[in-house]
N, C-alpha and C positions, 0 to 999 in steps of 0.2 A: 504494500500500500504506500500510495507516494503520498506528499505533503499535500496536494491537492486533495485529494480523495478522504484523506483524514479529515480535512475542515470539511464535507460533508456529514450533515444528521438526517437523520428519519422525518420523514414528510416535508425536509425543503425543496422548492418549487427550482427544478432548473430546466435549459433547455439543451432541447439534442437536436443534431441531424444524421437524418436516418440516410444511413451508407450503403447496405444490401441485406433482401429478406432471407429470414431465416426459420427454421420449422418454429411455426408458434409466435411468430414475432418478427423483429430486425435488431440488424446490429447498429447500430448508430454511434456516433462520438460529441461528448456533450461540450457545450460551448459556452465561455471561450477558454476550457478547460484540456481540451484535446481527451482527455477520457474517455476511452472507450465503455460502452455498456451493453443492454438488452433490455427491448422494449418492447413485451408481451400483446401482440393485437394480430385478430383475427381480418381486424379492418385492410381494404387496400391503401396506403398511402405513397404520395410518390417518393421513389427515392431522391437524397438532392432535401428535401422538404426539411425546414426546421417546426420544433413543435416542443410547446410547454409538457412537460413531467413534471413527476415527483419522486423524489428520489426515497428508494426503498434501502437499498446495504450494499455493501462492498461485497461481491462474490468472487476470491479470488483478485484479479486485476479487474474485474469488469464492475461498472455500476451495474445493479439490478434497479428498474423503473416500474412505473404504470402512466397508464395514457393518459389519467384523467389527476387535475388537482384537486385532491380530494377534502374540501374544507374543514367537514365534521372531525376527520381523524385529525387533521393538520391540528384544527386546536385544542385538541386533546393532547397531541403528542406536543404542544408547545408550552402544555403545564402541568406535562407526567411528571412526576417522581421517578419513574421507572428507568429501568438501565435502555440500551439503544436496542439491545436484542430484543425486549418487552414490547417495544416503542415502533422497531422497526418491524415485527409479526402486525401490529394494529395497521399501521400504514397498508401490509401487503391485506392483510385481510377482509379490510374496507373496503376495499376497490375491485379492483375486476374478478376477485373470483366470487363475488358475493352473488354474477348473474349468474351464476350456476345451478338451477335445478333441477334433482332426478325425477322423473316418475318413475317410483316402482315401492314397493310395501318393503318391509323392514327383511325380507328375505335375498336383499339386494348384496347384505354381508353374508361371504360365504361358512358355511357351518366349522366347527374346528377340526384340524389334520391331526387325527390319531389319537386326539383324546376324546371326554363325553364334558359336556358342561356342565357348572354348576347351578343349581335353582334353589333359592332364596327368598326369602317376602325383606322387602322391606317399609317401617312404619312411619306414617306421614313425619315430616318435619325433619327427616333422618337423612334426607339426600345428600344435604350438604356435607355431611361428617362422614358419608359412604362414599361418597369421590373426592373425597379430602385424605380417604383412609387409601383410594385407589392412587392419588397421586403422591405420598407418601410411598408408596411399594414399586412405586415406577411400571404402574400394569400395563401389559401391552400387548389389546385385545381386542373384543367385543361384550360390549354388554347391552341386552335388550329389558328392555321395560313393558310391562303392560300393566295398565292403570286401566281395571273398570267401571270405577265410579265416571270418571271421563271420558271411555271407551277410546282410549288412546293407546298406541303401540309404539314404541320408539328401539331404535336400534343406533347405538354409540360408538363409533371407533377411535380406541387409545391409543396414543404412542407414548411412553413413560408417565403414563399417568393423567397424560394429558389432552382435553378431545381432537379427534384433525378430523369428524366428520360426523353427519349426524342424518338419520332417515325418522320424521317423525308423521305419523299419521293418527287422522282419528275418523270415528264412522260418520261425525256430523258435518265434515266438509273432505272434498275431493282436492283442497288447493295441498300445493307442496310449499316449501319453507326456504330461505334463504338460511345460510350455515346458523348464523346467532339467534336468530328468529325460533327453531328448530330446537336450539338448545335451550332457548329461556323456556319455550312451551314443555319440554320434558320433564325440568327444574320445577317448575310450576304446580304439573302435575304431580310430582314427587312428593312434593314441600306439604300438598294440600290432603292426599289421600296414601291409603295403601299400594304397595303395586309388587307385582311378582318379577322378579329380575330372573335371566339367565346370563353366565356370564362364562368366556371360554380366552384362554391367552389362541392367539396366532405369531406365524413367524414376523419377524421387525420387516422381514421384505417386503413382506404383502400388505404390512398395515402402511408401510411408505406408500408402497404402490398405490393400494387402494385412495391413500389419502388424495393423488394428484386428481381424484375426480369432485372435489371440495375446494381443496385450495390449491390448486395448478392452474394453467394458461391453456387453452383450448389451440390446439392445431388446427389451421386452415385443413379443410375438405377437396380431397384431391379429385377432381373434375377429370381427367383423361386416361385416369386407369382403374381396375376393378379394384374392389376391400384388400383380397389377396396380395395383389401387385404393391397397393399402398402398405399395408401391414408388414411384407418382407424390406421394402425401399426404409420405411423407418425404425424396424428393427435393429436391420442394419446400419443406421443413423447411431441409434441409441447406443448399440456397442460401442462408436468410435469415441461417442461425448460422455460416457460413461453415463449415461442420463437416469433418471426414476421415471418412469410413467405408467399408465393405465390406457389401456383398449379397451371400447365399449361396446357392444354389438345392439342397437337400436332397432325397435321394427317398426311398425308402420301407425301402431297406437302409440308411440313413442316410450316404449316400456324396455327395459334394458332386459336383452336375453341371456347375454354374456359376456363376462371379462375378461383381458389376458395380463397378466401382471410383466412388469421390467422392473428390477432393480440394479442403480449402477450400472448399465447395458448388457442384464445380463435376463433371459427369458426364465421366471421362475412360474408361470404355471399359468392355467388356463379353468375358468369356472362358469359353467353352465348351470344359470339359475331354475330352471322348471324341474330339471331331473336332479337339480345338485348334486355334479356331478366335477371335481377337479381332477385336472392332471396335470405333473407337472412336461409333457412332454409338448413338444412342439407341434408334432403331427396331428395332436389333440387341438389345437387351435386351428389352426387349417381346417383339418374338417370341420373346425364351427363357422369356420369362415363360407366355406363351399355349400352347408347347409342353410344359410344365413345372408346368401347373397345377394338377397334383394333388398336389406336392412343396410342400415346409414350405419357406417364407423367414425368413430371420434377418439380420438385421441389429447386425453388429461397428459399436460407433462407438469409434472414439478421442478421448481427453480432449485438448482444445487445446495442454492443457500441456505434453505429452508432447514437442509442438515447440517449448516456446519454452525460455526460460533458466532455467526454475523446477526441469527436470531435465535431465537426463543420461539420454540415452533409448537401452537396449539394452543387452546383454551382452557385455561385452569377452572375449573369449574365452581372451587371456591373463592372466588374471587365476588366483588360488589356489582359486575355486571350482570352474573345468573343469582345474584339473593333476592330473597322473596320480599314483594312488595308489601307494606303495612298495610291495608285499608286505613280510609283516612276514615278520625272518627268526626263523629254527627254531632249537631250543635247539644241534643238531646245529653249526650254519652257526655260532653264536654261542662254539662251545665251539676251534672251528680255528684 
């Protein structure tokens, strides 16, 4: 990291120009700093173009960015307390991966490899001290909720304790959730009733992996070749940039049929949700591909940074943003 790149913080407003595109983005060099970076958009823009960011962390030599300056976070993060890694997760997490919604039911997390889960009750008001207890132990899993007083189901994924994604549904509405959104209604539901929890660790690969479909950068959609042709060409991308990402198999009610995990550029396995069904071989993916070919593939990548020490990566769930709101009282209650 040079002297320039050092006087950069989380959520300051700078500008780049974009050099040549790149899977999931562009490279660009910000000005009049000469630093190189990466600036995650599905958008076309031309190259040659300059254009306001916001600056996310240092990954490596490059700045990591987003396309849009994002206010709300910016003034938060201009009177956190918080360290830059804390500071710089808010920035990324504000911003463009927040468009991100799945449709699919809580069975979109795949079940656990080789062991059986644990099932548990637990009693309103208890949430918070039960992922306080999970990020204390650095769990790194899945855990599903169901609350029927609320007829809600939620399903959770940890990386050391901490959320990187969240499937939350209920019977009385078909809308899906933005990542925070998702996690305060689960908290919510916890905080107010009973709810029977299952919970299972998985490998750190696939909960990476999995994560990039929450908080990663959406790959442009290859227009001149088929899933297959696309899936090997970035496969093979991923190998060379050592990358984390997630393959999604989309069909035509826009319901995710299937996923293939990268970790590091390396293919760890492939999960068919109807028959849940994993394997870690490659051939297995393929043929979900060839059975599948008339469905939309997308491709979740994750920013390298997200692992390393430039942030703090995921939502602590004891924190003040998922605590339960007081009901305010009534003049009645106020006047006794």
């Amino acid at each position: 990291m040079n002297e320039e790149s050092a006087k950069l913080k989380p959520g300051e407003s700078v500008w780049c120009r974009l050099k040549s595109p790149m899977p999931g983005g562009y490279l660009v060099t910000l000005t009049p700093t000469e630093i190189e970076g990466f600036l995650p958009s599905h958008d076309p823009i031309d190259i040659g173009r300059t254009v306001p960011t916001t600056f996310v962390c240092m990954d490596g030599d490059k700045a990591l960015l987003t396309y849009a300056f994002v206010l709300g976070t910016t003034a938060r993060v201009q009177v956190s307390t918080a360290s830059d890694p804390e500071n710089a997760f808010s920035v990324w997490a504000d911003s463009y991966p927040n468009g991100i919604r799945l449709r699919r039911a809580v069975d979109l997390f795949m079940p656990p490899v080789g062991t059986s889960p644990l099932l548990q009750k637990i009693a309103a008001n208890t949430a918070v001290d039960f992922f306080d207890s999970l990020e204390k132990a650095s769990f790194t899993g899945v855990v599903k909720a169901n609350c029927q007083e609320h007829f809600s189901r939620s399903a959770c994924l940890f990386l050391e304790g901490r959320a990187v994604g969240i499937i939350y549904t209920t019977k009385h509405s078909q809308e899906t959730y933005p990542m925070v959104t998702g996690l305060k209604k689960m908290m919510e539901d916890l905080s107010d009733a009973e709810g029977d929890l299952e919970m299972y660790e998985l490998p750190v690969e696939i909960v990476l992996s999995m994560s990039s479909l929450f908080l990663g950068y959406l790959d442009r959609s290859a227009e001149d070749s088929s899933n297959a042709e696309h899936a090997e060409k970035m496969i093979s991308h991923f190998a060379t940039e050592n990358a984390t990402a997630c393959f999604s198999i989309i069909n035509k009610d826009l319901k995710t049929e299937a996923l293939a995990f990268i970790h590091e550029g390396r293919f760890k396995g492939a999960y068919e949700i109807t028959d849940r069904r994993f394997s870690e071989d490659n051939e297995f993916f393929k043929q979900l591909l060839e059975k599948h070919d008339s469905s939309q593939l997308k491709i979740y990548i994750l920013p390298s940074a997200m692992i390393s020490e430039s942030i703090r990566f995921g939502y602590s769930l004891n924190s003040e943003q998922f605590a339960k709101e007081e009901a305010p009282k009534n003049s009645a209650d106020s006047s006794t």
